[in-house]
N, C-alpha and C positions, 0 to 999 in steps of 0.2 A: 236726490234731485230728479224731478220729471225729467221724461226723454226730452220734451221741449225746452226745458233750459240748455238741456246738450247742446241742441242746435241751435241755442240762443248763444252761448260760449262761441261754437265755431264761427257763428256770421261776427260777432262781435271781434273774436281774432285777428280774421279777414278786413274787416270793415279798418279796425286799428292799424293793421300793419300796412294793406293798400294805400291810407290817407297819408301816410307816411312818406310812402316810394313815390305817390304824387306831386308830392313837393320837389319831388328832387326829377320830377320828368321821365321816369323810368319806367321802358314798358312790359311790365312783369307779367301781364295774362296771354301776351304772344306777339312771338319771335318775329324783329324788326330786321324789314329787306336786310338781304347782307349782312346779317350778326350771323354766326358759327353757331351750328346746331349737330348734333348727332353725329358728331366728328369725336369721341372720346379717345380711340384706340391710339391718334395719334399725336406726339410733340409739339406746341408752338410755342415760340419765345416769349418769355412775357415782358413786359411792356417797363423798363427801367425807371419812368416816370414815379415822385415818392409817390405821388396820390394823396397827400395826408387826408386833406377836406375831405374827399372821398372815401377813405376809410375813417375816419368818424363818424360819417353819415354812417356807414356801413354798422358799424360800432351801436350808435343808437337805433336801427331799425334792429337790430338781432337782440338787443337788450329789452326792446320794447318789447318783443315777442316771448323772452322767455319767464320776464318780469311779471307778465299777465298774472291777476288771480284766480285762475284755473291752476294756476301750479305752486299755489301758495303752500303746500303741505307736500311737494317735491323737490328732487334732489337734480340738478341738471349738470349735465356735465359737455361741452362743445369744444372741438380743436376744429381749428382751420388754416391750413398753410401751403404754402406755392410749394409744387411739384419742382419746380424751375428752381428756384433757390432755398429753400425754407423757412422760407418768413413765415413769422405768424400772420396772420389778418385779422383772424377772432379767437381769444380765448376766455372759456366761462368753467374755472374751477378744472380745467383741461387737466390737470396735474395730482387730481384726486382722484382714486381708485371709486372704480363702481364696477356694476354686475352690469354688462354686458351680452348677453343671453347670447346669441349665435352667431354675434358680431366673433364669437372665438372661432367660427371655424375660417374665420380669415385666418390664423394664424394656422389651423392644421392645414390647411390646403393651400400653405405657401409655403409650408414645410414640405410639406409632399411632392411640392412640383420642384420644389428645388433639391431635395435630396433624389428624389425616383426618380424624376425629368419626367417631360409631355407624355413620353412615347411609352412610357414601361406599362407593360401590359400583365396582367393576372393569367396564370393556366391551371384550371382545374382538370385533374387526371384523374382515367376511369380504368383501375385495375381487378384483373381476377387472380386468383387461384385455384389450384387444383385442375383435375385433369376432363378435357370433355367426351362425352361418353357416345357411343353409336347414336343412340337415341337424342342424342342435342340437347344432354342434361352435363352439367358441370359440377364438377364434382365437390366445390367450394361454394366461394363467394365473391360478389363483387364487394370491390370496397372505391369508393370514391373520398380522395384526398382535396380538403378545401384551404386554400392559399391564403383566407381571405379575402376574396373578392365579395363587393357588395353589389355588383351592377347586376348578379343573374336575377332580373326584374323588369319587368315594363318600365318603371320609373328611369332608367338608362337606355329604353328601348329595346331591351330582349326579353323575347319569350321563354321564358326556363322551359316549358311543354316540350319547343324546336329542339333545345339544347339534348334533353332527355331522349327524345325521339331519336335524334342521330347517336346517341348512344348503343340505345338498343338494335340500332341499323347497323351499327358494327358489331357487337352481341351476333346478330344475326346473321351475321357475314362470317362470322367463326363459327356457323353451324351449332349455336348455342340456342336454346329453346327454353333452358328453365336452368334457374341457380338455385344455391343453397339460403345464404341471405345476403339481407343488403348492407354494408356498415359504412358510415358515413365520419369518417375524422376530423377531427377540427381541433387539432393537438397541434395546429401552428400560433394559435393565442390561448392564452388561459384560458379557466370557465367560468369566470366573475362575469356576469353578466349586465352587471351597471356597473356606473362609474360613482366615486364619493358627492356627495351631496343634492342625488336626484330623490324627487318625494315619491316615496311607496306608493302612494296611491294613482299617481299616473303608469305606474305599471302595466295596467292591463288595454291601454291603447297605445295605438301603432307608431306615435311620433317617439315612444318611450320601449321601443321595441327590445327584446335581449341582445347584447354582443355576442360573437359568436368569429370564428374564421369559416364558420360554413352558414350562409346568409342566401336566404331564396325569398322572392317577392317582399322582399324586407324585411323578411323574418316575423311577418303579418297578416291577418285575411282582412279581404272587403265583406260588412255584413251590411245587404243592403234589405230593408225594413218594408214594407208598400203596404195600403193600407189596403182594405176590402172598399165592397162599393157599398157597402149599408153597413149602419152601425150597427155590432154585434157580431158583424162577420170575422172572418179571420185573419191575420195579418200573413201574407209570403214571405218567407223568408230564403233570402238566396247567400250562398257564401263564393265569392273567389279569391284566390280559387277552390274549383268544385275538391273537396277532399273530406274523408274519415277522419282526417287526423281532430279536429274537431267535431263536437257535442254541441247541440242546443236544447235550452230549456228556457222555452219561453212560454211567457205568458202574458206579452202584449195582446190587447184585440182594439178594432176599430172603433171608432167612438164618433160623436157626430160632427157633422162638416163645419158647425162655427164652434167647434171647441179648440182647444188649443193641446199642440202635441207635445206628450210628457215622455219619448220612448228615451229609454238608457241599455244603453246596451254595453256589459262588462265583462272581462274574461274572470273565472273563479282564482285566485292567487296560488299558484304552483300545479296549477290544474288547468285542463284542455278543455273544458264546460265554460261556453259563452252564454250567459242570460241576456234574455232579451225581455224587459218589462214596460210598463206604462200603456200610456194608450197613443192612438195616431188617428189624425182625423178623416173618416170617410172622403176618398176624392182628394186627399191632401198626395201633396210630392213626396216619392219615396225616400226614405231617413237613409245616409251611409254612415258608415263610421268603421273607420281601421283600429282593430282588433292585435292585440301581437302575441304571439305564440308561445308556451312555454318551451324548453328543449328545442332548438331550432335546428340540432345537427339530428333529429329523430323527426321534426317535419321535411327536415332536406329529406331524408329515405323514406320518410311515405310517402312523400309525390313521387319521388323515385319509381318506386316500386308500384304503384295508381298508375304512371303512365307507360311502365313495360308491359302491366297486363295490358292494356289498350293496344299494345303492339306488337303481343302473342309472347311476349317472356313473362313464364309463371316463377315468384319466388315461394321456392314450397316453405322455407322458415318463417325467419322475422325479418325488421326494420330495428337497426343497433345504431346506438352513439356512439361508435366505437369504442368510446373511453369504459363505458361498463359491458362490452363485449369479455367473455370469460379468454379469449387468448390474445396475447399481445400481438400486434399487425407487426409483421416483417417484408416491409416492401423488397428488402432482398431475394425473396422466394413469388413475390407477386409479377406478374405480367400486367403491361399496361397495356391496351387495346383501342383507348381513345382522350382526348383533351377537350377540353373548350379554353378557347382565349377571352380574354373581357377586352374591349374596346379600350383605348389608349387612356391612359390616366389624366388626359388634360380635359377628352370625354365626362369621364367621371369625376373631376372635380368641379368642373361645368355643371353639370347637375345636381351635385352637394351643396353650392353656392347660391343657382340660380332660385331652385327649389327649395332650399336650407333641412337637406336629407340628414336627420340626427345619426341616423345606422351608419350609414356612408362614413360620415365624419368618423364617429367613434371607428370604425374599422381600419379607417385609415391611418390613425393614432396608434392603435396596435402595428397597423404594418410596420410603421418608422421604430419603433423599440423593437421586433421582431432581426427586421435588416439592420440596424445599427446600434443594438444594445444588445442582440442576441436574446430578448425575452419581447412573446408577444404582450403585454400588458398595459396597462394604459399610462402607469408611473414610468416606465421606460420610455414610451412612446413623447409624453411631455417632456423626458431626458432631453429629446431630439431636438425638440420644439425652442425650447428653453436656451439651444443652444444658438440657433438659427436668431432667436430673437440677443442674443449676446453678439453678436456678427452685425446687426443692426443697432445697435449698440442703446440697445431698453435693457435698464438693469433689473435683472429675473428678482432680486430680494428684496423689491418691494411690490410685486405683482402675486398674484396666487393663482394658480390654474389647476383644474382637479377632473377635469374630462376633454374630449376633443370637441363638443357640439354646442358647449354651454348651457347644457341642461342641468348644469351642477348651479345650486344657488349661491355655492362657494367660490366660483371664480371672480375672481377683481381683476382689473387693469385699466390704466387709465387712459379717457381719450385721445393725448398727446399721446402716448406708444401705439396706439391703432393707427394713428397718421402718417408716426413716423416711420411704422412697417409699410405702411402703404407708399409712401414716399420712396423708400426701398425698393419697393416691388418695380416702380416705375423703371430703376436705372441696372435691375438684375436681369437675368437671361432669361427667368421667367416671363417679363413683362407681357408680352404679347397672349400668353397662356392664360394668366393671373388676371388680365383684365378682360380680355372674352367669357372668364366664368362669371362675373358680376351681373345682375340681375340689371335691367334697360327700362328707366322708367318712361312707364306710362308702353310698355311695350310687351315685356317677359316676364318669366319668374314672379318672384313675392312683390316686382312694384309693378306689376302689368296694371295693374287698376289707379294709380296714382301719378300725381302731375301733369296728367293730360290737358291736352290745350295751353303748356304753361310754355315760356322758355327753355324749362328744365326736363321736358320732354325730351326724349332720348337725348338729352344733355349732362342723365344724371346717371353713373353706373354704379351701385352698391348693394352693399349683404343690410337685408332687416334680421331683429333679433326681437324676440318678443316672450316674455315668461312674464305671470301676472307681477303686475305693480312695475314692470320692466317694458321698455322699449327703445330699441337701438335704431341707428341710421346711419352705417359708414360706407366711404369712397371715395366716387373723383365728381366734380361737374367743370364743367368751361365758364370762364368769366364770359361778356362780352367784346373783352378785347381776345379772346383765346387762350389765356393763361390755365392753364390745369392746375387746378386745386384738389386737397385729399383734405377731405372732413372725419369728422365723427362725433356723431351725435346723440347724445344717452339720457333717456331722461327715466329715475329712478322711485318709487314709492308715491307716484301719483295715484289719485282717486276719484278721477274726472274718467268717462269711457276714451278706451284709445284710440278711437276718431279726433279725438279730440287733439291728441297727443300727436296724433299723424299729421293733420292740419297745419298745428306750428311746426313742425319739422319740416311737413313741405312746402310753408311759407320762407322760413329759413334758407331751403334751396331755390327758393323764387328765388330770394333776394342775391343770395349767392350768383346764381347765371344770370341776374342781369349786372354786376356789379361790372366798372369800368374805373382803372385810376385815372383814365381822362376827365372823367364826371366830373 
């Protein structure tokens, strides 16, 4: 279908569903004196009144919407129900399992804040051995122990560089000048580095990055692409961060200013060799794309060791994953000499959510099977998960979950158990935590660009979830009369672009915040 039927689809959507909410007097492209806007975080009663009239209307603008034939060869799934009591309002097949895409990491990082709590924080620890010498050589090594923490990253706000620096500033306050080598452990989770049902070939970018307990810049690099200024020239190539630990072999070059850009840029499978091919157009905007690393506890120790030379500690060996170091770490006989803390866990699941951090999630999944099943893995980790959601009372054996991030194409659950978690969430000690990480439409996060201008403008808080032929929509928005509602919204095996798909969904939550059962 040309691009222009696209946009012939979405006006025809709009046009439909608007003529609709007309009839009924309701003003859905913006927020009337006095109606409740941008208030989510907190409680109001909802309104006892049945509303029936008003929820049929309701009824047929959300059918009309999802009836369109733009979705005639998809799968849709919709729950809608009052925080206040749990009434339904809308349900569309609510009760049938579908894929979800990173609508799951609602469910780890409501596991997280309720088993860890807000406050619990990560410490990574910086130990040596052996003895230091007159000359300011040590007679070992250091080895840094990783807890799993996923925040040492810009993406949480910290500069792993800082962190590393005041390492070596303590190094250097013990009269130490140069080690043996660097070893880096990450023997608090397994070394499975995906989870069941993620495709191969997203491997080599950064949203599908390795798990790991020892996680630095996401356990990924930025490669950014720029073209030359005449065609034929050469293409720059920058990596952050700056580091050896990766290879290029590239053989993009510039090409002319109305041609169109073909660059790919891929990591080699089990190998540190990034390609970089195609062409890019003279004068055109520079190409990014996140890259993820093979061995991420032997990129922790090359930057490691990159940024002590910078700060006058030389390691005369190597950089080791610990696990294939030839002698076993005995932190018994090791000194510790420095830590870093990660910012509070309600921090970082705020970022998990807002941004839909796949690494984050899945590490976080290990932590909970680590603390509470005794093994860091990811089957343990949904041990946890599974139980939290039996506490809520979604029965786990008709759902299937196989990662923390929903990158598995294997995970099912259905949009009434996303609701009714969420409904939960409202009335647990989490509440306050759980709904600051949700992404603020038309504001933050994945819906910073969506329902602007609407009612549902900072009226709407929720996690998007997207993996091809996939697109999820769940949370809370406010009626008109202030009633807080928890949606969830999934629409499955479509083949229309997902603009399209966004459109109805963010029609859906038009009509949702202007709904009133006084109407």
């Amino acid at each position: 279908m040309p691009e222009t039927s696209f946009d012939s689809a979405i006006i025809r959507l709009s046009a439909r569903y608007l003529g609709c909410v007309a009839a009924l007097g309701l003003a859905l492209l913006q927020a009337a004196p006095g109606q409740p806007t941008g208030n989510i975080p907190g409680l109001m009663p909802a309104p006892r009144t049945a509303g029936r009239a008003a929820l049929a209307a309701l009824h047929g603008d959300l059918n009309a919407i999802i009836d369109d034939r733009n979705f005639a060869d998809a799968t849709w799934g919709v729950s809608v129900i009052s925080c206040d009591n749990g009434e339904t309002l809308f349900a569309y097949n609510d009760r049938r399992n579908r894929q979800m895409a990173s609508n799951i990491k609602l469910l780890t990082t409501a596991a997280a804040l309720s088993r860890l709590g807000g406050d619990y924080s990560y410490r990574t620890d910086l130990y040596i051995d052996g003895a230091i010498g007159g000359n300011g050589e040590l007679s070992g090594n250091v080895v840094i122990h990783c807890p799993g923490d996923p925040s040492i990253s810009p993406s949480f706000g910290i500069d792993p560089r800082e962190m590393i620096r005041g390492w070596a500033l303590a190094l250097d306050s013990l009269g130490i000048r140069s080690v043996q080598n660097v070893l880096v452990d990450a023997s608090h989770f397994d070394d499975v580095p995906y989870a069941p049902g993620w495709a191969w070939d997203d491997e080599p970018f950064g949203f599908n990055a390795q798990i790991s307990a020892a996680a630095i810049y996401d356990n990924s690099v930025e490669v950014t692409v720029t073209p030359g200024k005449m065609p034929g020239d050469p293409v720059s190539i920058d990596i952050s961060p700056s580091t050896a630990y990766v290879t290029l072999k590239v053989t993009a070059a510039t090409s002319r200013r109305d041609s169109v850009s073909t660059i790919d840029i891929r990591r080699e499978r089990g190998e540190s060799v990034i390609t970089v091919s195609g062409n890019i157009a003279a004068g055109g905007e520079p190409y990014v794309q996140q890259i993820s690393v093979e061995d991420p506890p032997l990129f922790f120790g090359t930057l490691v060791r990159e940024e002590f030379a910078r700060s006058g500690i030389t390691v005369h060996g190597q950089t080791y994953n610990a696990a294939t170091y030839p002698e076993h770490v005995s932190y018994a006989s090791l000194r510790k000499v420095a830590e870093h803390r990660s910012p509070a866990l309600r921090e970082i699941v705020t970022a998990t959510n807002k941004y839909s951090l796949n690494l984050a999630a899945e590490m976080l999944l290990k932590k909970l099977g680590r603390e509470y099943q005794g093994a860091g893995t990811t089957a343990a980790g949904l041990d946890v998960v599974k139980g939290l959601l039996s506490e809520v009372g979604i029965d786990n054996d008709h759902i299937r979950l196989y990662d923390g991030s929903g990158l598995s194409r294997q995970d099912m659950i259905t949009p009434a158990d996303i609701t009714a978690l969420l409904r939960w969430t409202r009335r647990a000690p989490i509440a306050t935590d759980f709904m600051a990480s949700l992404a603020i439409a038309g504001v933050d996060g994945t819906l910073s660009g969506r329902l602007r201008g609407t009612l549902a403008e900072r009226n709407v808080a929720g996690k998007t979830g997207y993996l091809g032929g996939v697109r999820a929509l769940s949370g809370f928005t406010r009626t008109r009369d202030g009633e807080l509602l928890a949606f969830a919204i999934v629409v499955n095996n479509y083949s229309v672009p997902t603009s399209v798909v966004n459109t109805a969904q963010d029609l859906i939550l038009m009509r949702l915040a202007s709904f009133s059962r006084r109407s």
